[in-house]
DRENDO-1510 file (C-alpha; in Angstrom, 1 decimal, always signed):
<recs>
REC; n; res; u; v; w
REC; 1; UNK; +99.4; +105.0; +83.1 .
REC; 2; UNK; +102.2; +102.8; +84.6 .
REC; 3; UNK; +101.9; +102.7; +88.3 .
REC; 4; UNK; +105.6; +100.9; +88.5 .
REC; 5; UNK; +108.4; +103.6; +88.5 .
REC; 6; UNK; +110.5; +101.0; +87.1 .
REC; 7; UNK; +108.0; +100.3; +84.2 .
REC; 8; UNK; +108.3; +104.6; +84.0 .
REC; 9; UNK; +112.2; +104.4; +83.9 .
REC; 10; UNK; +112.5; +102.0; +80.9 .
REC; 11; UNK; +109.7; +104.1; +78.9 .
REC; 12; UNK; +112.3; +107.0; +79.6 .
REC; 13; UNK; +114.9; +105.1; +78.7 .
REC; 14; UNK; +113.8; +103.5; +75.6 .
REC; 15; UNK; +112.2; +107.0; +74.3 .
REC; 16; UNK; +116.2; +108.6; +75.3 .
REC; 17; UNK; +117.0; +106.3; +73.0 .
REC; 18; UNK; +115.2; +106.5; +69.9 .
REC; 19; UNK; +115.4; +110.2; +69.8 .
REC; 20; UNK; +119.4; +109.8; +67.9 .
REC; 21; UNK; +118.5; +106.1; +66.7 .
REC; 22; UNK; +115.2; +106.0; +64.8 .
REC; 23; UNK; +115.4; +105.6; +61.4 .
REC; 24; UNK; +114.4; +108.7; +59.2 .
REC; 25; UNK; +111.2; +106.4; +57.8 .
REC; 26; UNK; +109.3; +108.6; +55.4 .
REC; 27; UNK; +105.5; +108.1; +56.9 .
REC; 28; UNK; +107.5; +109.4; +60.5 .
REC; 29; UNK; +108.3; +113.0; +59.2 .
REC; 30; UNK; +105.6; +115.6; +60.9 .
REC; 31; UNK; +104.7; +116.9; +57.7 .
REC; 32; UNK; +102.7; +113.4; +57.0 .
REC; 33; UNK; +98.9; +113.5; +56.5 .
REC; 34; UNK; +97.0; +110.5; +58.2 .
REC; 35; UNK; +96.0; +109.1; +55.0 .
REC; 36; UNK; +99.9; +108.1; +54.3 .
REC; 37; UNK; +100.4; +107.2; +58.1 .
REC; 38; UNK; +97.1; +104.8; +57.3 .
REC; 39; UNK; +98.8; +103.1; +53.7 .
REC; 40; UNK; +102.1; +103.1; +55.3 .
REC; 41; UNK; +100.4; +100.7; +57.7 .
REC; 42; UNK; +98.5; +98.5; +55.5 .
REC; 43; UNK; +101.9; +97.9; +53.0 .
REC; 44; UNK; +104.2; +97.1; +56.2 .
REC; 45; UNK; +102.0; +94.1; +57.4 .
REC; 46; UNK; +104.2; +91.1; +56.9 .
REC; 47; UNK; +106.6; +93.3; +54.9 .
REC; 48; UNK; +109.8; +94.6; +54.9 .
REC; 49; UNK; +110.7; +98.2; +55.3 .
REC; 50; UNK; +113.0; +98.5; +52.5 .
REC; 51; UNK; +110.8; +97.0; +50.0 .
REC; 52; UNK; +107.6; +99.7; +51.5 .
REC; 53; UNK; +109.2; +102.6; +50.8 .
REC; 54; UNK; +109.6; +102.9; +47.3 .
REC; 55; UNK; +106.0; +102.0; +46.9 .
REC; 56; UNK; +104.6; +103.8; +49.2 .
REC; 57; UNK; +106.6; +106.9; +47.8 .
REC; 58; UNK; +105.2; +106.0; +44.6 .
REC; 59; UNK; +101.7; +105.6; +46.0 .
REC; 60; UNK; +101.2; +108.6; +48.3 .
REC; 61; UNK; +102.6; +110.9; +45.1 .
REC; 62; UNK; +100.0; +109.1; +43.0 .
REC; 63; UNK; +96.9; +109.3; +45.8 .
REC; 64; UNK; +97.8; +111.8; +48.2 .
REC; 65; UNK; +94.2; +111.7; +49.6 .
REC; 66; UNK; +91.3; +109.2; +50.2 .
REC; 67; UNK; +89.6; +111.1; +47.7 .
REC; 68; UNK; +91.9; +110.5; +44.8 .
REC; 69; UNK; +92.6; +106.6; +45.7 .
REC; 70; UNK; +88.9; +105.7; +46.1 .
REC; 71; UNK; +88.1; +107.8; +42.2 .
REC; 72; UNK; +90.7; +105.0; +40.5 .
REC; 73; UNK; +89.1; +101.5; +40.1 .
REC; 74; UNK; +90.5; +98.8; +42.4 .
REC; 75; UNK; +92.7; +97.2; +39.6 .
REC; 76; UNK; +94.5; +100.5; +39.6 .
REC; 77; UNK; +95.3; +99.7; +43.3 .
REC; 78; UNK; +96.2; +96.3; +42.5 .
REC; 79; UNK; +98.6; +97.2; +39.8 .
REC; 80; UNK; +100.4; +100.2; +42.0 .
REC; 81; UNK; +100.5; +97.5; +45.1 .
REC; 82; UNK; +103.0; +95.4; +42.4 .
REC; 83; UNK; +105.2; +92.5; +44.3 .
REC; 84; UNK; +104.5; +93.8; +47.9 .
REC; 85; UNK; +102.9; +90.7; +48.5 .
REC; 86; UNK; +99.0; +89.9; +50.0 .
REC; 87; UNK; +97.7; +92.3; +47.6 .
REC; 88; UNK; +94.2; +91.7; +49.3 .
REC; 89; UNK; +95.5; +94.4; +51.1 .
REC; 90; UNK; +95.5; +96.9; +48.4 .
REC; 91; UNK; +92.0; +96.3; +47.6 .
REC; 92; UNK; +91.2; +96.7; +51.0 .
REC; 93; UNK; +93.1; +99.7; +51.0 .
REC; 94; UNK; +90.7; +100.9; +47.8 .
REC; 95; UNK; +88.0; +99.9; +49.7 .
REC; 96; UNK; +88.9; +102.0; +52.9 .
REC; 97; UNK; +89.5; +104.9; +50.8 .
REC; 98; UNK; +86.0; +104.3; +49.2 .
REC; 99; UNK; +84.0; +104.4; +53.1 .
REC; 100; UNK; +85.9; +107.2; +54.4 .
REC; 101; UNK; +84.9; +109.6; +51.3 .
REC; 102; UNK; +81.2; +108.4; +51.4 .
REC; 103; UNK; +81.5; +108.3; +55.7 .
REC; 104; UNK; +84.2; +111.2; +56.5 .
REC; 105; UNK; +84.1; +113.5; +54.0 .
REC; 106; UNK; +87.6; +112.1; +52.7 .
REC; 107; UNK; +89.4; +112.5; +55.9 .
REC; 108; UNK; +90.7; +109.4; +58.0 .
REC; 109; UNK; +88.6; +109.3; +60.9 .
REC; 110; UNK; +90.6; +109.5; +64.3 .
REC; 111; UNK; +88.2; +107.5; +66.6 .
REC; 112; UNK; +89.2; +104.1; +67.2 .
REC; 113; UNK; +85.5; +102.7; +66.7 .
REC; 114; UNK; +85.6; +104.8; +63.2 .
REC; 115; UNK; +89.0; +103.3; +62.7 .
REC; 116; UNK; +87.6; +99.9; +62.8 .
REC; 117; UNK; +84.9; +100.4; +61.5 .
REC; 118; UNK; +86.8; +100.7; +58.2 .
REC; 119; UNK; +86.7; +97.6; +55.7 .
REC; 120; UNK; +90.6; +95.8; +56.3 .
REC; 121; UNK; +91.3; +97.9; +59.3 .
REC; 122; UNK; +92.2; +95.6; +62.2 .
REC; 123; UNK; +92.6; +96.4; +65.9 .
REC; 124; UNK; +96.4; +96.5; +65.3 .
REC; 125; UNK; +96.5; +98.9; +62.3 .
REC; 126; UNK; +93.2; +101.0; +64.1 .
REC; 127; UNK; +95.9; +101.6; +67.1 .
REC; 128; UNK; +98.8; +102.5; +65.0 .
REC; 129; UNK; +96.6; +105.4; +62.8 .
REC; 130; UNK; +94.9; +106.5; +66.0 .
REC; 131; UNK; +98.7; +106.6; +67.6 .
REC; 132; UNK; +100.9; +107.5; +64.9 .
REC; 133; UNK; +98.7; +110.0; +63.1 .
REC; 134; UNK; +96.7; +111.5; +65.3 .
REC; 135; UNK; +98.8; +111.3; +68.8 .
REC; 136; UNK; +96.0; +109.6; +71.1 .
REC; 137; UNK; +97.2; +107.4; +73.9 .
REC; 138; UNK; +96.8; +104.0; +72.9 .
REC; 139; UNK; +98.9; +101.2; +73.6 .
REC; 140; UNK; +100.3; +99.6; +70.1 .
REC; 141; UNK; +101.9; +95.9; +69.7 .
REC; 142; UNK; +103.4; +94.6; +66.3 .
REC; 143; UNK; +105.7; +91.5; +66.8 .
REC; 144; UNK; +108.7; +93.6; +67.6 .
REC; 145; UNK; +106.8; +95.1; +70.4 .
REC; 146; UNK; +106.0; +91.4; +71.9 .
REC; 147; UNK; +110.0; +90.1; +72.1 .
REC; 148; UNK; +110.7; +92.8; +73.7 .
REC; 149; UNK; +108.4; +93.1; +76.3 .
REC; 150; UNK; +108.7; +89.6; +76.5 .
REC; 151; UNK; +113.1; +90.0; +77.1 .
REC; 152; UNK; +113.0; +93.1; +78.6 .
REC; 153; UNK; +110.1; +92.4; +81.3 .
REC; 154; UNK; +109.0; +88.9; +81.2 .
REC; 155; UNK; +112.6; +87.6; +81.2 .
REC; 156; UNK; +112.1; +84.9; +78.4 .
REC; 157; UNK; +113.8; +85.0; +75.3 .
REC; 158; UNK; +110.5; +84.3; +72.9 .
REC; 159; UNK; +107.0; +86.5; +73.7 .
REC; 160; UNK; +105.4; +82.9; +72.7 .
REC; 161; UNK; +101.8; +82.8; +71.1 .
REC; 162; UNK; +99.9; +86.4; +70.0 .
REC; 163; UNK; +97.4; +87.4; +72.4 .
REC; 164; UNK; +95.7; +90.5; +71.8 .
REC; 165; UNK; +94.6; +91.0; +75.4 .
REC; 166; UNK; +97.3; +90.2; +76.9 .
REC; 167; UNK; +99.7; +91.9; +74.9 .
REC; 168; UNK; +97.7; +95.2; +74.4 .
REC; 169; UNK; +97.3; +94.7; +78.7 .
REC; 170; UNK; +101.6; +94.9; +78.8 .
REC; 171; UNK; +102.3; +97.5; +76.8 .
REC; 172; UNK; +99.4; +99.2; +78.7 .
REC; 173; UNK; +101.6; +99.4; +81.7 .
REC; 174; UNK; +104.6; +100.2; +80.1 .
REC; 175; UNK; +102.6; +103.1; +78.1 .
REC; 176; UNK; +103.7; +106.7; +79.6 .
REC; 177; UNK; +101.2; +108.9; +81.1 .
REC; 178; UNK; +101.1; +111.8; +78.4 .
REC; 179; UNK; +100.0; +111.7; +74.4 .
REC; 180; UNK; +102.8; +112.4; +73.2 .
REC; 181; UNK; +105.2; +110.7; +75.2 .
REC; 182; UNK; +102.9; +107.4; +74.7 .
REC; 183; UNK; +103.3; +107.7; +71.0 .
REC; 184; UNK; +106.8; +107.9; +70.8 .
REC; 185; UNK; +107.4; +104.7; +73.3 .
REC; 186; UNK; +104.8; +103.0; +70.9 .
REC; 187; UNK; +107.0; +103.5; +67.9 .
REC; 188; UNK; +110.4; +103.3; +70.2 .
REC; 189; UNK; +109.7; +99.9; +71.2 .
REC; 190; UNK; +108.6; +98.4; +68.0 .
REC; 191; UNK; +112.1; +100.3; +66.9 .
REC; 192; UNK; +114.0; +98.5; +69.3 .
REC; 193; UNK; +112.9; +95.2; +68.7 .
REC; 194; UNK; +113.2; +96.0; +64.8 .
REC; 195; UNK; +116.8; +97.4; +64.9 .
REC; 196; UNK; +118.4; +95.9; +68.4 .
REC; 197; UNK; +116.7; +93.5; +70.1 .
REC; 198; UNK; +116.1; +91.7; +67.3 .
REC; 199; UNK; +114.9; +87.5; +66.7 .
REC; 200; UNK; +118.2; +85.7; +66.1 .
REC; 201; UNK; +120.8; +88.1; +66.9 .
REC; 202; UNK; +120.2; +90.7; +69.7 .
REC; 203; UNK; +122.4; +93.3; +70.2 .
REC; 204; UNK; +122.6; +93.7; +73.8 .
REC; 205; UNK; +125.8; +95.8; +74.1 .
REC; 206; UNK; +123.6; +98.8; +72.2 .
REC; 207; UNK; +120.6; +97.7; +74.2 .
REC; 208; UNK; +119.1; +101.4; +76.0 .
REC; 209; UNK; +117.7; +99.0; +78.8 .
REC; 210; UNK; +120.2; +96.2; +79.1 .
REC; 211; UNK; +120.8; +96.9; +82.5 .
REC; 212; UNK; +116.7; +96.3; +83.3 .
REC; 213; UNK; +116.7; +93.6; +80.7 .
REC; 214; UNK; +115.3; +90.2; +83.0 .
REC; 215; UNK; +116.6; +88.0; +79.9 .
REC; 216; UNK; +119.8; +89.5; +80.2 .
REC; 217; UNK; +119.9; +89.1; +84.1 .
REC; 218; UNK; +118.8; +85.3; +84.0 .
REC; 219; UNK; +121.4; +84.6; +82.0 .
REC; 220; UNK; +119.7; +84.5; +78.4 .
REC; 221; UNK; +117.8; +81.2; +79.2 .
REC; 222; UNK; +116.6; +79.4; +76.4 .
REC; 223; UNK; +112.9; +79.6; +76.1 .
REC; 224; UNK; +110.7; +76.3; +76.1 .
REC; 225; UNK; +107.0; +77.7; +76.0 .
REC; 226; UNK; +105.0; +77.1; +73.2 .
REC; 227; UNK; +105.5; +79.5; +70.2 .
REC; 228; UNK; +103.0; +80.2; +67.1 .
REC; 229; UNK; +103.0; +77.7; +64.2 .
REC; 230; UNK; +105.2; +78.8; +61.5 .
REC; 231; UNK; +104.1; +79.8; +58.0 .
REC; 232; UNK; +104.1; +77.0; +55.5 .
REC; 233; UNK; +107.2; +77.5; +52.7 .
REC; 234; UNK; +106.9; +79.9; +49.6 .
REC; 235; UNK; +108.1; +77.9; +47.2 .
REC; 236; UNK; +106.0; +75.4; +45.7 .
REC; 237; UNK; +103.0; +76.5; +47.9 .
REC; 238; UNK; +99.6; +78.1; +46.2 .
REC; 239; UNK; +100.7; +81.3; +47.5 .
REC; 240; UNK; +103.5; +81.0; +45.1 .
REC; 241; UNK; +101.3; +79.8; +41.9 .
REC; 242; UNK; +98.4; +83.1; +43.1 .
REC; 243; UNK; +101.5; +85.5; +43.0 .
REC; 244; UNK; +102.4; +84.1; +39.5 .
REC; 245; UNK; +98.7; +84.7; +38.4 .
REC; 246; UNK; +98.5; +88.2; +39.5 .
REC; 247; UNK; +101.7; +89.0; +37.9 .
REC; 248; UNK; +100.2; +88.0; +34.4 .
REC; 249; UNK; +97.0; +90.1; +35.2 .
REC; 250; UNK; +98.8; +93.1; +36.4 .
REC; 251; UNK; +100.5; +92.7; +32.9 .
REC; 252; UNK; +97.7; +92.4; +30.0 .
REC; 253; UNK; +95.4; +95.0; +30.6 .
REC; 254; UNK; +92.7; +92.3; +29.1 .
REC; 255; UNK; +91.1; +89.6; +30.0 .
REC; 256; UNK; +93.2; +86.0; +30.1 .
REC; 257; UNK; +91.8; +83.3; +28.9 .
REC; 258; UNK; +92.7; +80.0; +31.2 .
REC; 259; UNK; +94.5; +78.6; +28.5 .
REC; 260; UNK; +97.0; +81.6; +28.5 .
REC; 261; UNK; +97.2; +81.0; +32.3 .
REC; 262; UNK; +97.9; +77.4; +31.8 .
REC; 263; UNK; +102.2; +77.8; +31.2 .
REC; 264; UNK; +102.9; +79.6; +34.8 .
REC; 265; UNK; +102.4; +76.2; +36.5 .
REC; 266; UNK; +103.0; +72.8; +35.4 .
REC; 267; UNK; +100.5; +71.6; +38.1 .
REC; 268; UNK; +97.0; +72.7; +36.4 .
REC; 269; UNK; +95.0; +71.4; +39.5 .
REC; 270; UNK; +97.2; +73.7; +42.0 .
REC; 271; UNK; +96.8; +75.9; +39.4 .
REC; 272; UNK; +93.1; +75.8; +38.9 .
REC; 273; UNK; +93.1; +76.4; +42.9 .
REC; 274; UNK; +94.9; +79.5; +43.1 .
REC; 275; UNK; +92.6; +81.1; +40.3 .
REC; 276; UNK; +89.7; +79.8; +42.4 .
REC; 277; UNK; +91.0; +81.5; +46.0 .
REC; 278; UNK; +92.1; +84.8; +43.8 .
REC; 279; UNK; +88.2; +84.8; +42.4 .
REC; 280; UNK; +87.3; +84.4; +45.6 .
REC; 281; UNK; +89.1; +87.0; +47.2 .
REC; 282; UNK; +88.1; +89.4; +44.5 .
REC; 283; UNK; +91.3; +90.0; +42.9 .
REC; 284; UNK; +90.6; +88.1; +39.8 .
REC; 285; UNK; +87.1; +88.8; +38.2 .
REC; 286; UNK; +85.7; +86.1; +35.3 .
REC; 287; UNK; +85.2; +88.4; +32.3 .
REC; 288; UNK; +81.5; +88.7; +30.3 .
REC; 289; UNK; +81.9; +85.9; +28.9 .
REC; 290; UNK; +83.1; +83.5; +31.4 .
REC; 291; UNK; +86.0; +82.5; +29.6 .
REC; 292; UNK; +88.9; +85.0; +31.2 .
REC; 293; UNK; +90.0; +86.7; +34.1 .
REC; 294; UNK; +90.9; +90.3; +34.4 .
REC; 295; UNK; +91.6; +92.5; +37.7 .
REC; 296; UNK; +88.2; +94.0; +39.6 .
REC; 297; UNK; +87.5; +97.4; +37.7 .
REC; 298; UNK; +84.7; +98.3; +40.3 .
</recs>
């Protein structure tokens, strides 16, 4: 629990806050089963919320249970997860539905070590399921959570380089004694980072804790640490040509043949690589005879 009052106050402050300003997300209504807390999770890793919703709504009204998910075959799962992007994640998703009806008798497990223990469930996502759907006391950190610890407390305008033990350790401190107060400053924070204190354009005059903001007191110094190396482009790169791929397999419902492949990119060598890292991954499966790809059916 935080031993600083001040660490106390801003919790207080920040929770004040998101009780009139968080955003009526589906997956936070009380009514919410774990299960959709858990696939809300895996679809909003490095996704917007806007473009979640409507497939998660969609998904949670087609597999309301573990149960239901894990009796489709994975190319089912990989044709409902559509343009959400990394659709490794929605075979992991099939696959975590798979374990926790042979492992849990179709419940999502609510100990952490359970949590991780199931396949594509990371210590981030573990935290949030254990936090958001089952109300235990764990401290959770998306990059939200990060700039603005990193503003509010560490007075520097960018939280710099992930790391896990060090950012689980400073939400830790910040984290409010009780359950339930704990869970809300988890989601509070990330909501304040998401909505207000936000990358390029903070809004500080709506700012709950602008007063105890150290950024704000230093005078908004520009930060000169070292920061995380940024993705590559989109376009043009092979995660472009494997999206292009998986849109024609979602599509035929039978095997492609390469030479059917062949007009979604000019370049057949990048080409020839992003059909190799898809087979690998296990989203594209070589047919009977060799000469096609289809989705995984099992």
């Amino acid at each position: 629990m935080p031993a600083d009052p001040a660490a106390s106050d801003l919790a207080e402050a920040v929770n004040d806050w998101f009780a009139d300003a968080a955003r009526p997300l589906p997956w936070r209504a009380a009514e919410v089963s774990p299960w959709a807390v858990l696939v809300s999770e895996f679809m909003l890793q490095q996704t917007q919320v806007a473009r979640v919703i409507p497939r998660w709504e969609a998904w949670i009204a087609r597999w309301p249970t573990p149960a239901s998910m894990a009796a489709a075959p994975p190319s089912e799962a990989v044709r409902a997860w559509d343009r959400l992007g990394y659709p490794r994640r929605a075979l992991w998703l099939h696959r975590a539905a798979t374990a926790m009806v042979e492992r849990h008798d179709g419940d999502v497990p609510h100990d952490l070590d359970d949590l991780l223990a199931l396949p594509g469930v990371g210590p981030y996502t573990a935290r949030a399921v254990a936090a958001f759907a089952f109300g235990a006391r764990h401290p959770v950190v998306d990059t939200n959570t990060r700039r603005v610890i990193a503003r509010a407390v560490l007075g520097q305008g960018h939280p710099g380089p992930p790391s896990t033990t060090r950012d689980l350790a400073a939400m830790a401190s910040l984290l409010p004694a009780s359950d339930a107060a704990a869970r809300t400053f988890n989601a509070a924070a990330m909501e304040l980072g998401a909505t207000v204190c936000t990358a390029r354009a903070p809004m500080c005059e709506a700012c709950p804790i602008a007063a105890r903001c150290e950024w704000r007191r230093a005078g908004y110094p520009d930060y000169d640490g070292p920061r995380a190396a940024r993705q590559a482009r989109f376009e043009g790169s092979d995660r472009q040509v494997r999206g292009l791929v998986m849109r024609e397999l979602r599509a035929a419902h039978r095997p492609l043949a390469r030479a059917e492949l062949a007009p979604v990119w000019a370049d057949a060598a990048q080409l020839d690589r992003a059909i190799e890292t898809l087979v690998h991954d296990g989203l594209a499966v070589p047919d009977a005879h060799g000469d096609g790809l289809t989705l995984p059916e099992a």
